[in-house]
N, CA and C atoms as an extended XYZ file, in Angstrom:
543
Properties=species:S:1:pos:R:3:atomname:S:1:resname:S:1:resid:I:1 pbc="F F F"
N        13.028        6.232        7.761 N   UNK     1
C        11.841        5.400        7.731 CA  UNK     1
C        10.770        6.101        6.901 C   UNK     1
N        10.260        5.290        6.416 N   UNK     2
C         9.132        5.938        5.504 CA  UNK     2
C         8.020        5.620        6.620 C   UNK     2
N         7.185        6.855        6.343 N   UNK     3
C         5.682        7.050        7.614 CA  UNK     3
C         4.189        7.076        7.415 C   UNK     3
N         3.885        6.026        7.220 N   UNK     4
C         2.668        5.584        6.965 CA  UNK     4
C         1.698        6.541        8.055 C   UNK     4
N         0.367        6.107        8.147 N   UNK     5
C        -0.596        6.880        9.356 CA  UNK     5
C        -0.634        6.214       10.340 C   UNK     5
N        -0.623        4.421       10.141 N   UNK     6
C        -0.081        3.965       11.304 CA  UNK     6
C         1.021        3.051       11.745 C   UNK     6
N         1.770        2.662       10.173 N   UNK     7
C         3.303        1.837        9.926 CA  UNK     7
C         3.976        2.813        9.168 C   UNK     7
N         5.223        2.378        9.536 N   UNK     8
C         6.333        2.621        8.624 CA  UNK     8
C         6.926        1.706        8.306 C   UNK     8
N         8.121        1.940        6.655 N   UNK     9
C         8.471        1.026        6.385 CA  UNK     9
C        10.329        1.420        6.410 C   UNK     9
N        10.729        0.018        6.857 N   UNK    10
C        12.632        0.886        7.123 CA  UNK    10
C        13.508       -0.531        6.536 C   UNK    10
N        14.388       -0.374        6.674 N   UNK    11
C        15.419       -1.095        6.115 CA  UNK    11
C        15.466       -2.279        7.621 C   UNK    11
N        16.137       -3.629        7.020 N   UNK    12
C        16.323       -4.320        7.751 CA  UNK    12
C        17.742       -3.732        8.783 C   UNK    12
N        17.716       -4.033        9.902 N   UNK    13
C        19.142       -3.873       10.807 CA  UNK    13
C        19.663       -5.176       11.501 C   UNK    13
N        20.646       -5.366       12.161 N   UNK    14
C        21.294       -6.160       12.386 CA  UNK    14
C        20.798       -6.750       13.813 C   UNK    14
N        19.659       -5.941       14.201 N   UNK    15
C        18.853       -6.487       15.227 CA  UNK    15
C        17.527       -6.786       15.219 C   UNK    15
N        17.401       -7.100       13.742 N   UNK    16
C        16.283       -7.582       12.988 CA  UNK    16
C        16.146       -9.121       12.869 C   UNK    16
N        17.619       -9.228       13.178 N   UNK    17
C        17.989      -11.161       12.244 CA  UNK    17
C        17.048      -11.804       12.958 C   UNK    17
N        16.937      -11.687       14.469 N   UNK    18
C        15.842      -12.906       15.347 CA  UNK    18
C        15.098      -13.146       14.531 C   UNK    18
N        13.814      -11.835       14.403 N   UNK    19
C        12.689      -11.742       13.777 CA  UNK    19
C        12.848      -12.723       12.373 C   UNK    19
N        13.738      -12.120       11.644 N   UNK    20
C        13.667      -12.495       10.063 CA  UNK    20
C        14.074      -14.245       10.778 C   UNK    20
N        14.873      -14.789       10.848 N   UNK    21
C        15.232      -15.967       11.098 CA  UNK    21
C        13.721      -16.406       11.968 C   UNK    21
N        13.003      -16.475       13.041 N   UNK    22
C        11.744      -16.719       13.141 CA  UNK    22
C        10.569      -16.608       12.050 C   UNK    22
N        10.752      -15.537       11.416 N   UNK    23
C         9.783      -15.920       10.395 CA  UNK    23
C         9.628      -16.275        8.775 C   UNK    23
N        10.687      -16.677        9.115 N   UNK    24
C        11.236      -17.011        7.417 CA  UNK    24
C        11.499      -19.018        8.029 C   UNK    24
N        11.738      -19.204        9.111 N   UNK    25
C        11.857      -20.555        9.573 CA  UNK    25
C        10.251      -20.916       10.073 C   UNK    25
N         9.562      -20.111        9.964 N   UNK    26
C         8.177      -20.771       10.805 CA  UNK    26
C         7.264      -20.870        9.386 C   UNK    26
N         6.686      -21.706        9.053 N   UNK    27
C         5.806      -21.686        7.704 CA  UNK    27
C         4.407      -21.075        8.292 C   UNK    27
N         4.512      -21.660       10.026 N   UNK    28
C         2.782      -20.920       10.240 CA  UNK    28
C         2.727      -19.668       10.422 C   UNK    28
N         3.586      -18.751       10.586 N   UNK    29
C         3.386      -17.259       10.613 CA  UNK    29
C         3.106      -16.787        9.346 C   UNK    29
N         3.918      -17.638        8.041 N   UNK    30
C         3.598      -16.613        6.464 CA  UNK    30
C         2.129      -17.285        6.233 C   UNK    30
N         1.557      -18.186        7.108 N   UNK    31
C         0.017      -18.655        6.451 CA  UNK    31
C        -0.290      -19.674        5.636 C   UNK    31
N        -1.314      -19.693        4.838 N   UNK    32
C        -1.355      -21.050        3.927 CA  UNK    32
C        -1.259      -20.813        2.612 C   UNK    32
N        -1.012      -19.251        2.053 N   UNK    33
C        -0.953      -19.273        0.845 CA  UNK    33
C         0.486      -18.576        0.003 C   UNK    33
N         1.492      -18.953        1.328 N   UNK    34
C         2.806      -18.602        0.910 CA  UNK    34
C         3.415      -19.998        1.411 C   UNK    34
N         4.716      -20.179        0.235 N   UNK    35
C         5.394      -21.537        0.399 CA  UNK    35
C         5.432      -21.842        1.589 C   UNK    35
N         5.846      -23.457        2.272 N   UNK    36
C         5.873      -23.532        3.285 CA  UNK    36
C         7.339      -23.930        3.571 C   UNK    36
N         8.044      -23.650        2.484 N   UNK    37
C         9.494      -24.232        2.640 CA  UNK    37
C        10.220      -22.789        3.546 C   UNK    37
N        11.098      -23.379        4.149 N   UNK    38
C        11.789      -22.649        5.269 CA  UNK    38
C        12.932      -22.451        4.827 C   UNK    38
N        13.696      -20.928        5.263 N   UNK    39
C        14.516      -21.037        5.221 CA  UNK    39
C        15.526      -20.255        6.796 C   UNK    39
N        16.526      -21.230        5.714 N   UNK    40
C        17.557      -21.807        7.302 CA  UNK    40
C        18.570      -20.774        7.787 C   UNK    40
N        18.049      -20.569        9.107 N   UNK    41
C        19.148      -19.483        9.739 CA  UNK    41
C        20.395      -19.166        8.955 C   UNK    41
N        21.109      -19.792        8.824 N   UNK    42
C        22.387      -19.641        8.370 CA  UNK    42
C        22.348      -18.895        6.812 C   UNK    42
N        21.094      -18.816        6.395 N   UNK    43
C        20.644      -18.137        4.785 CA  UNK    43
C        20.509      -16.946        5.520 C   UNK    43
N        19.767      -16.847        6.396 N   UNK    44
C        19.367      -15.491        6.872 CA  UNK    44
C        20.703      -14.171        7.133 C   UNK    44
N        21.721      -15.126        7.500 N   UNK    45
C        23.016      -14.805        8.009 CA  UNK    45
C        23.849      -13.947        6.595 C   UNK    45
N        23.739      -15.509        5.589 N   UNK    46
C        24.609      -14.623        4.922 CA  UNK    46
C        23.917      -13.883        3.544 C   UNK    46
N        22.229      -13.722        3.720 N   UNK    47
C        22.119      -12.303        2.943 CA  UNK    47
C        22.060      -11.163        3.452 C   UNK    47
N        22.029      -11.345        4.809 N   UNK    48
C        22.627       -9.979        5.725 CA  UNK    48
C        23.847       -9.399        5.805 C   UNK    48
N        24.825      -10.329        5.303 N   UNK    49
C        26.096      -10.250        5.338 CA  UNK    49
C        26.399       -9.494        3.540 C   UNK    49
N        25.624      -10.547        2.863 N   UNK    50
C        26.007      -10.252        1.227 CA  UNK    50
C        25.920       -8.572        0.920 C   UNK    50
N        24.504       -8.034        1.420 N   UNK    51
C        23.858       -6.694        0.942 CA  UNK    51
C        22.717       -5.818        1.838 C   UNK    51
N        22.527       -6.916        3.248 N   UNK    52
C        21.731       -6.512        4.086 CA  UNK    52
C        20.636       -6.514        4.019 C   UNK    52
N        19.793       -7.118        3.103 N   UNK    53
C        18.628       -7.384        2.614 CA  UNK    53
C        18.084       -5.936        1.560 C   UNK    53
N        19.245       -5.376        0.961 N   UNK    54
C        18.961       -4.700        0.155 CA  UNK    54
C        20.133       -3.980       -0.741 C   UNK    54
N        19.491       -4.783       -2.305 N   UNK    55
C        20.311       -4.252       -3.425 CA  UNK    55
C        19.373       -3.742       -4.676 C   UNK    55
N        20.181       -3.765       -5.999 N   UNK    56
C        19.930       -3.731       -6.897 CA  UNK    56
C        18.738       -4.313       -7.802 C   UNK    56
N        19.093       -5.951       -7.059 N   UNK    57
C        18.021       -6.784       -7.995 CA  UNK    57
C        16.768       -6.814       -6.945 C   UNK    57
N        16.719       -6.835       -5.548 N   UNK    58
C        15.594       -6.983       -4.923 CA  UNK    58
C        16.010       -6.119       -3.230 C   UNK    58
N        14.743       -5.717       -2.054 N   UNK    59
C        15.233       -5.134       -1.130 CA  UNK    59
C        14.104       -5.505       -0.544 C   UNK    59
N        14.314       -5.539        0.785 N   UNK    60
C        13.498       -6.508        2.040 CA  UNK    60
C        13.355       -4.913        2.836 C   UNK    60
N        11.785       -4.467        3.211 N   UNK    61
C        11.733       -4.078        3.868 CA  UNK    61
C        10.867       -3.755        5.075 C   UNK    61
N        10.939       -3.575        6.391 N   UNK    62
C        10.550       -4.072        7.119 CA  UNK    62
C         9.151       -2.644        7.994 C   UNK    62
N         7.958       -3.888        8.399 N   UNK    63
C         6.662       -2.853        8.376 CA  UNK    63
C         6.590       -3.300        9.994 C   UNK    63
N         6.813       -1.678       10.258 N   UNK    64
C         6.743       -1.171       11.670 CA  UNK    64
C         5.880       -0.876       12.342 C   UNK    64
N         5.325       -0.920       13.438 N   UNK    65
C         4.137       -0.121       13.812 CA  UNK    65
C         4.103        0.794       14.269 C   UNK    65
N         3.961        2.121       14.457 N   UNK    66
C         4.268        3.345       14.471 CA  UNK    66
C         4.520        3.568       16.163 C   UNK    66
N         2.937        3.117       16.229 N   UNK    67
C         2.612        3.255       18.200 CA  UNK    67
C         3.874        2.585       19.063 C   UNK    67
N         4.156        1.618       18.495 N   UNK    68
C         5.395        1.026       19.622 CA  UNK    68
C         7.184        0.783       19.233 C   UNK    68
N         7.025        0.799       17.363 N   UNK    69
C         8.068        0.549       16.845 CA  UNK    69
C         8.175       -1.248       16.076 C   UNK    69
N         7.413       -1.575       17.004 N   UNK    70
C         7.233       -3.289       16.792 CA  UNK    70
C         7.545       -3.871       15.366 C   UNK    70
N         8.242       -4.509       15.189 N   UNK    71
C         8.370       -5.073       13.784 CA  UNK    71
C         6.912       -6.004       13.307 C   UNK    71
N         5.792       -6.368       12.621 N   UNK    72
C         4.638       -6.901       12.338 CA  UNK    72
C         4.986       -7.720       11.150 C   UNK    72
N         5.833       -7.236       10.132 N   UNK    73
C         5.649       -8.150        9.282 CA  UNK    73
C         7.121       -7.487        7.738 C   UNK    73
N         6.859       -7.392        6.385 N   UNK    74
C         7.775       -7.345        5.502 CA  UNK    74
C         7.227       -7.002        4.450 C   UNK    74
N         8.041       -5.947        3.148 N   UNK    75
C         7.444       -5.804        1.747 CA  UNK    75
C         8.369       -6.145        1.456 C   UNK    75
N         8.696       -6.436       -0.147 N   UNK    76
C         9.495       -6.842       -0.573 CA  UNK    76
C         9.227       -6.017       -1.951 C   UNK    76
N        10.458       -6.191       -2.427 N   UNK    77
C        10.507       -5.822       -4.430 CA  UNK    77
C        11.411       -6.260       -4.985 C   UNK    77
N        11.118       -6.728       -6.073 N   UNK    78
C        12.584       -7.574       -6.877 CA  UNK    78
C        12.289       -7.429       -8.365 C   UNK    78
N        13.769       -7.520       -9.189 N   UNK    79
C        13.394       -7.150      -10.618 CA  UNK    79
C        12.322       -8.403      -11.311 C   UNK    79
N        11.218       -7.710      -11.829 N   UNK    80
C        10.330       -8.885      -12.402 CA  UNK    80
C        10.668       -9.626      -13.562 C   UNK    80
N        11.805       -9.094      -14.526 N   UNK    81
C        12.321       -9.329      -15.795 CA  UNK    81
C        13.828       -8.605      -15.879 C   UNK    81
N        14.604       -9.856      -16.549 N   UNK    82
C        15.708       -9.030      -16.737 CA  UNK    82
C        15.616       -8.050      -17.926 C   UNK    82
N        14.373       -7.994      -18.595 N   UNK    83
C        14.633       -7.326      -20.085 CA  UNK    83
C        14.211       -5.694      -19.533 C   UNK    83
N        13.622       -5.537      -18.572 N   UNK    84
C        12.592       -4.492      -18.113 CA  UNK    84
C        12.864       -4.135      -17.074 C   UNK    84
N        12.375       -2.717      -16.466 N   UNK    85
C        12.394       -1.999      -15.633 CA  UNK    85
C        11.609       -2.396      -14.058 C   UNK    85
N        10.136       -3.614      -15.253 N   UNK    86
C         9.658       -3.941      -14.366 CA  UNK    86
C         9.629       -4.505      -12.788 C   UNK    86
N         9.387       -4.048      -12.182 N   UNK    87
C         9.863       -4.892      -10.289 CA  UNK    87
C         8.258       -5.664       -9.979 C   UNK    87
N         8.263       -6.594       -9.171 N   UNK    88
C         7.343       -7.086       -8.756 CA  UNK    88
C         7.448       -6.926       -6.608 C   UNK    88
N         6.195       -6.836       -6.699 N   UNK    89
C         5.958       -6.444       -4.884 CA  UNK    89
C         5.322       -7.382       -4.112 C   UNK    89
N         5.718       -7.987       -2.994 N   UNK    90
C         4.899       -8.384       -2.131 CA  UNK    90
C         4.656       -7.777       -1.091 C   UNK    90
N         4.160       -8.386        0.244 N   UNK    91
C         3.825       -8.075        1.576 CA  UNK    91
C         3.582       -9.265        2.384 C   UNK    91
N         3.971       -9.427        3.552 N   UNK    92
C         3.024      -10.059        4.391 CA  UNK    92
C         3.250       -9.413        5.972 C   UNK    92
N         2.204      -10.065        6.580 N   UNK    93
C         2.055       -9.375        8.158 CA  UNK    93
C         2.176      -10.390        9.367 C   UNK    93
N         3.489      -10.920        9.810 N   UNK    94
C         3.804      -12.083       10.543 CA  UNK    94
C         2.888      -12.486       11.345 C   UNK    94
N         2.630      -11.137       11.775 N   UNK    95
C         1.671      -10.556       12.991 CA  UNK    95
C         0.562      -11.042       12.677 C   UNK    95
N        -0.310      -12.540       13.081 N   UNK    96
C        -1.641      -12.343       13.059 CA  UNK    96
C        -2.780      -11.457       13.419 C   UNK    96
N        -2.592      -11.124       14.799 N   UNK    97
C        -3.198      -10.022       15.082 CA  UNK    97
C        -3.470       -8.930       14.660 C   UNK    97
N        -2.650       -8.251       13.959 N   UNK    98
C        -2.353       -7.602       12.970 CA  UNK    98
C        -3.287       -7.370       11.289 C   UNK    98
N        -3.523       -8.739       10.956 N   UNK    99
C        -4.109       -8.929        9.645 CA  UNK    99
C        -5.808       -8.428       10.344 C   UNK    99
N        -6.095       -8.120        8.720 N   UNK   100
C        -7.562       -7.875        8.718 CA  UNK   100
C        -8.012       -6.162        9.121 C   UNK   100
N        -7.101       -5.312        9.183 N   UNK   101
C        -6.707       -3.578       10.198 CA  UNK   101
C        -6.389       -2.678        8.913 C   UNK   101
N        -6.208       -3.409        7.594 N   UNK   102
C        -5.472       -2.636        6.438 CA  UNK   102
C        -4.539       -1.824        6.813 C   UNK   102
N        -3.629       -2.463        7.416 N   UNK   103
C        -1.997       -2.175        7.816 CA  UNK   103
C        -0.738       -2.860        6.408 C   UNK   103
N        -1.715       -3.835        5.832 N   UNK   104
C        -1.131       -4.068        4.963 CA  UNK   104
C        -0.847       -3.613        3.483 C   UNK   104
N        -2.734       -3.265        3.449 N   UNK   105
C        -2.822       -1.939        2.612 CA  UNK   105
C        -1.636       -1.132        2.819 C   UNK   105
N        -1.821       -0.486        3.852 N   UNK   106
C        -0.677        1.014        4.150 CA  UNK   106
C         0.352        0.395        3.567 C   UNK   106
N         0.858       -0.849        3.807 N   UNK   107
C         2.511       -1.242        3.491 CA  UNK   107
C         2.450       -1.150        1.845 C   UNK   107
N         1.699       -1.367        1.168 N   UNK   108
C         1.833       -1.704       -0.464 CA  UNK   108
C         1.651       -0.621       -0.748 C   UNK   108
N         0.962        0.049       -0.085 N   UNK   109
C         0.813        1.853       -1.060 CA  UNK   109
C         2.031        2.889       -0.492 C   UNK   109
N         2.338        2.373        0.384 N   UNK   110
C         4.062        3.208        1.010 CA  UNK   110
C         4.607        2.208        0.025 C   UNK   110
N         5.132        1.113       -0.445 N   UNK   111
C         6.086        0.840       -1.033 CA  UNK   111
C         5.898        1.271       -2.430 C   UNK   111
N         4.764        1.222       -2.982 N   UNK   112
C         4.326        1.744       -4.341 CA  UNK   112
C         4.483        3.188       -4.356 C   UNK   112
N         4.996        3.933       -3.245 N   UNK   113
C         4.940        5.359       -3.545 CA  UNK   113
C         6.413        5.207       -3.490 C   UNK   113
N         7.068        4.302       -2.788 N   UNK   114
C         8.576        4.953       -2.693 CA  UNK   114
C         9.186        4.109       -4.048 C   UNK   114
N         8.411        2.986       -4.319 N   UNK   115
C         9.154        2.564       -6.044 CA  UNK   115
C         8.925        3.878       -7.307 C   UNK   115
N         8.067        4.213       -6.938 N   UNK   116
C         7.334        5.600       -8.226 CA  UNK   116
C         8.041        6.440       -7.971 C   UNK   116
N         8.307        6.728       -7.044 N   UNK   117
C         9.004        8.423       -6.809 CA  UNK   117
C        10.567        8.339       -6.432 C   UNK   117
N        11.212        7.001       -6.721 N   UNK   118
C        12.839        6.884       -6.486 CA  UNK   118
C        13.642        5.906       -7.467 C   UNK   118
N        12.836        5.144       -8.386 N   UNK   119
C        13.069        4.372       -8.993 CA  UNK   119
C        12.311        4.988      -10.744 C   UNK   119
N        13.048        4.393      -11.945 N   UNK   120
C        12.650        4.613      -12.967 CA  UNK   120
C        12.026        3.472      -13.992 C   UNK   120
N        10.775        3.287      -13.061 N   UNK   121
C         9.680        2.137      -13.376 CA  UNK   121
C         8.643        2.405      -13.630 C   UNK   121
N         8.150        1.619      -15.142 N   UNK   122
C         6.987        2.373      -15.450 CA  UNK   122
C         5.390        0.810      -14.838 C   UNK   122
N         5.875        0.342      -14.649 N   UNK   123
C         5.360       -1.397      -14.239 CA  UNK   123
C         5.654       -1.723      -12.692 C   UNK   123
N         4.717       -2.366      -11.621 N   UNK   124
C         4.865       -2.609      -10.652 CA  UNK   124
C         3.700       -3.956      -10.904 C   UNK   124
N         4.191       -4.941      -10.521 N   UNK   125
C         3.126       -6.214      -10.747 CA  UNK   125
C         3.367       -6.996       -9.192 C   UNK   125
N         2.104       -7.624       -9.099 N   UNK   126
C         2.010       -8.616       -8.043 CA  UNK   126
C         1.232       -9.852       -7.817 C   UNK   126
N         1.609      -10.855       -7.647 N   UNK   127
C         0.598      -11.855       -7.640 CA  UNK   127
C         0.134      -12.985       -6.422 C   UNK   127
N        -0.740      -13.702       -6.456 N   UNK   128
C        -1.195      -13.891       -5.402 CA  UNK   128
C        -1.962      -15.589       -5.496 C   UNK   128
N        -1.993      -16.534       -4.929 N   UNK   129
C        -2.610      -17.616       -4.869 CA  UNK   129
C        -4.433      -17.392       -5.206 C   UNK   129
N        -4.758      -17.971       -6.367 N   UNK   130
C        -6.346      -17.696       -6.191 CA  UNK   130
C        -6.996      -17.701       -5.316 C   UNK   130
N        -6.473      -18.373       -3.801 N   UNK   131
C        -7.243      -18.680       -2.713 CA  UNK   131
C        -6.978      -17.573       -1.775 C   UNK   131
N        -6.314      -16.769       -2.017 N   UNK   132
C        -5.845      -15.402       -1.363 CA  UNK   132
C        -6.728      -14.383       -1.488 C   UNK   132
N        -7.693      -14.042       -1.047 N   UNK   133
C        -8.619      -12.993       -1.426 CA  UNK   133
C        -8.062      -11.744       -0.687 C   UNK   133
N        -7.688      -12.351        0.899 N   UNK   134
C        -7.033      -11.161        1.338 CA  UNK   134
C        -6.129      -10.268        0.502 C   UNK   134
N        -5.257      -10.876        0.073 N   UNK   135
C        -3.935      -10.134       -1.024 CA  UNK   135
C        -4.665       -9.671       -1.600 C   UNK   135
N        -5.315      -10.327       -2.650 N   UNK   136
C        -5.869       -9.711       -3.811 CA  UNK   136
C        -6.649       -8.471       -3.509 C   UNK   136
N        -7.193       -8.530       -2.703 N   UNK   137
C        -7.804       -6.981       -1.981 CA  UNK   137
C        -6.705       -5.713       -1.820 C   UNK   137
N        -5.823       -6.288       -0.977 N   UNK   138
C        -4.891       -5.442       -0.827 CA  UNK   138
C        -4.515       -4.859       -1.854 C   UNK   138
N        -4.198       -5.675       -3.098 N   UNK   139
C        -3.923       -5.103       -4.590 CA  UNK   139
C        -4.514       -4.312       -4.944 C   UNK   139
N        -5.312       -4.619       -4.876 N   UNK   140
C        -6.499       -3.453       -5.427 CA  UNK   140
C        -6.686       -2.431       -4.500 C   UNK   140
N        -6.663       -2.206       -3.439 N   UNK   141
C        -6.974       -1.128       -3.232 CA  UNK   141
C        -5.645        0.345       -3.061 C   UNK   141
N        -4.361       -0.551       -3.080 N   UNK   142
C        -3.545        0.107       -4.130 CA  UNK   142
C        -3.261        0.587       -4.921 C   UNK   142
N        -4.358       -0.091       -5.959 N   UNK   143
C        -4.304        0.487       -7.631 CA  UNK   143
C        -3.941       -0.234       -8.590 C   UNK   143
N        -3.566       -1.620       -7.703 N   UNK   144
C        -3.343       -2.804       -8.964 CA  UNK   144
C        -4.989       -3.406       -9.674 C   UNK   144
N        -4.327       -3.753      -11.073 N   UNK   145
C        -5.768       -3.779      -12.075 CA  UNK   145
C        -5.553       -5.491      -12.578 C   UNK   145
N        -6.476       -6.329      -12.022 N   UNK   146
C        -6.242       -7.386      -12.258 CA  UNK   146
C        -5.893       -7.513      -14.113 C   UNK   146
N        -5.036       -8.671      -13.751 N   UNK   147
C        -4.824       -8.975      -15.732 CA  UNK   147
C        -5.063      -10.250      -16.153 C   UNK   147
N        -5.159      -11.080      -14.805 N   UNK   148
C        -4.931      -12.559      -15.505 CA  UNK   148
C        -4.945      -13.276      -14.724 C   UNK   148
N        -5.105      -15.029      -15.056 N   UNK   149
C        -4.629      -16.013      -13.802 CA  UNK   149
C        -3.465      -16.629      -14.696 C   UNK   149
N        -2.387      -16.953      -13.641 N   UNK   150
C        -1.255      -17.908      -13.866 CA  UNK   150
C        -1.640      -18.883      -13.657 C   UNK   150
N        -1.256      -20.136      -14.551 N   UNK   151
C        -1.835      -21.248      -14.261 CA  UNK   151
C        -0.641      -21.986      -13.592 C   UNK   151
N        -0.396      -22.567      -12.476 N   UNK   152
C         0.719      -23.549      -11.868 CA  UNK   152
C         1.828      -22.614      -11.687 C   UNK   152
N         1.706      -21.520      -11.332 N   UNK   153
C         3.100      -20.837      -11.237 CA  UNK   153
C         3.723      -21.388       -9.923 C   UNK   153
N         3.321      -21.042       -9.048 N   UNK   154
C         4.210      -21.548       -7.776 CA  UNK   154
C         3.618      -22.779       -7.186 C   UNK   154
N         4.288      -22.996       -6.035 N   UNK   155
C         4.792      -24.299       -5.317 CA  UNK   155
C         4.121      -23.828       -3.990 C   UNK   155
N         3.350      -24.528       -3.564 N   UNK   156
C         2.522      -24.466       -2.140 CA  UNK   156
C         2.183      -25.596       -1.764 C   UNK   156
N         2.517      -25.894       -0.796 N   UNK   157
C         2.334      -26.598        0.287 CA  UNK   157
C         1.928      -28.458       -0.583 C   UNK   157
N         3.042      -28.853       -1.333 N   UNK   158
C         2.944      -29.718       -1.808 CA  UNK   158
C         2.162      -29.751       -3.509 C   UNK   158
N         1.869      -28.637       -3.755 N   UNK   159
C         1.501      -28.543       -5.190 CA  UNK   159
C         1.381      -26.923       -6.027 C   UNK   159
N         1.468      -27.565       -7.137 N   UNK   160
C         1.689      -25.716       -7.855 CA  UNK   160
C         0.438      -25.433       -8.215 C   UNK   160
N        -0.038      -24.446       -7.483 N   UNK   161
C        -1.355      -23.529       -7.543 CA  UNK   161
C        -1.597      -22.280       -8.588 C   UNK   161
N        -2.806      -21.409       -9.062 N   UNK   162
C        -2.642      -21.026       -9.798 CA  UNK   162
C        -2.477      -19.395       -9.146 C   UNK   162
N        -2.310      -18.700       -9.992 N   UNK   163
C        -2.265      -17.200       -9.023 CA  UNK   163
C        -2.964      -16.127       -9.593 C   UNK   163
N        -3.351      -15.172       -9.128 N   UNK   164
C        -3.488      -13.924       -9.866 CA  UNK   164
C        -2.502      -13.308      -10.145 C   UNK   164
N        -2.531      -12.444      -11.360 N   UNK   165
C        -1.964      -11.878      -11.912 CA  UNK   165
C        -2.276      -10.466      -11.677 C   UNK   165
N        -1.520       -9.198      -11.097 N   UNK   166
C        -2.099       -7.832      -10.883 CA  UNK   166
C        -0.926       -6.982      -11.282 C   UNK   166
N        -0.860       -5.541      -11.919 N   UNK   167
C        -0.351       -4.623      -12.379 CA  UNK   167
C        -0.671       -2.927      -12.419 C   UNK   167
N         0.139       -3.012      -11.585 N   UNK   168
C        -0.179       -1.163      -11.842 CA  UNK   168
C         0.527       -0.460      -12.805 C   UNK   168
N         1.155        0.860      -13.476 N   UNK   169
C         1.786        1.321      -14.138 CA  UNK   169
C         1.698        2.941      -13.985 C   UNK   169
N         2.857        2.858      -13.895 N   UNK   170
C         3.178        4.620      -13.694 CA  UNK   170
C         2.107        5.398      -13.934 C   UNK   170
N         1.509        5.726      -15.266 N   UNK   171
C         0.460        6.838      -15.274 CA  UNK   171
C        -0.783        6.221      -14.833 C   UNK   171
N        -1.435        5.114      -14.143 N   UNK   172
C        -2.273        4.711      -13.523 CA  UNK   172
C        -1.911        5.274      -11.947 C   UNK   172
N        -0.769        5.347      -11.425 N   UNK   173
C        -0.451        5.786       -9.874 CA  UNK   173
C        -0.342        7.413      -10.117 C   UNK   173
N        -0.500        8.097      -11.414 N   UNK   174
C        -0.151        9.311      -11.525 CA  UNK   174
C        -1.653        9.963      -11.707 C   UNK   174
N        -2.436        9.347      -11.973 N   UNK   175
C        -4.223        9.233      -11.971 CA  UNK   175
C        -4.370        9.581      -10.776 C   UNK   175
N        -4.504        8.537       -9.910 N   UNK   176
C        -4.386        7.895       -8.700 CA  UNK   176
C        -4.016        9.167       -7.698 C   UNK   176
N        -2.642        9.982       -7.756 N   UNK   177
C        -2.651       10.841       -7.002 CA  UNK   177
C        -3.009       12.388       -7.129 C   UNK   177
N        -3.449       12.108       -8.335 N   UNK   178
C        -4.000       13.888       -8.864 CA  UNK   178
C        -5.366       13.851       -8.644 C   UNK   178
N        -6.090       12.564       -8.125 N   UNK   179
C        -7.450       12.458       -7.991 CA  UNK   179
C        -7.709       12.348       -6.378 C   UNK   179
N        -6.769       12.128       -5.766 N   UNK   180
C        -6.383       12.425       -4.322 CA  UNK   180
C        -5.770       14.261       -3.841 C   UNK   180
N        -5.025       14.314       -4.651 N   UNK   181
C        -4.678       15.871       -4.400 CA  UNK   181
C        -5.506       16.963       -4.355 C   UNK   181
């Protein structure tokens, strides 16, 4: 497990599926600014089966809470381009209770440390519904540097919204920790 100050982040297990199948089937736990399309137990089944929620092209991993173990919520990373090294990151925190504690923070800067220091990526990007201020915070205080708005990229809740556009890059996280050290 990777050990945040007050999450960690670990690989999905096979006594994870409830959780993931509850919150990948409930649209009101991911909120209003992630799709609301569901997906169906039986998906849940067999990408657990395919690679366990973690390969090559993308890896699901799961944000713990230190104090009890509790599963709260998920990061994610997947290749952003097939031409490039680039990966793109999310987060979310199932856990309402939870949001608003910068627990989510912790999750994006543990996953941004374990893509930098195990992977050979010079690009980490993420994006976010304009109406997402929460995310977009989170980005940033990571070290992502806004670049842009997408216009109509994704599909929400009956229409394609526009998003932010955010990017960090290797010698920006290499700034970042020599100014911390």
């Amino acid at each position: 497990m990777l050990r945040g100050q007050r999450i960690g982040l670990r690989h999905v297990t096979e006594e994870d599926l409830p959780w993931l199948k509850r919150t990948t089937g409930d649209p009101q736990l991911r909120g209003p600014f992630l799709g609301s399309r569901m997906l169906a137990p039986r998906e849940v089944d067999r990408r657990w089966q395919e690679n366990g929620f973690s390969g090559e092209d993308a890896e699901r991993l799961l944000i713990c809470h230190l104090l009890d173990g509790s599963v709260i919520g998920d990061v994610v990373h997947f290749t952003a381009s097939r031409y490039t090294t680039a990966r793109e990151i999310g987060w979310m925190l199932a856990d309402v209770s939870m949001r608003g504690q910068g627990l989510a923070t912790e999750a994006a800067a543990l996953l941004v440390d374990y893509l930098f220091e195990n992977l050979p990526v010079n690009r980490l990007s993420c994006g976010m519904t304009v109406h997402n201020h929460a995310s977009r915070r989170v980005a940033e205080k990571a070290g992502f540097k806004h670049e842009g708005i997408q216009r109509g990229i994704v599909f929400v809740n009956g229409e394609y919204v526009d998003c932010h556009s955010l990017a960090l890059l290797r010698s920006d996280w290499l700034a970042m920790r020599a100014r911390t050290a």
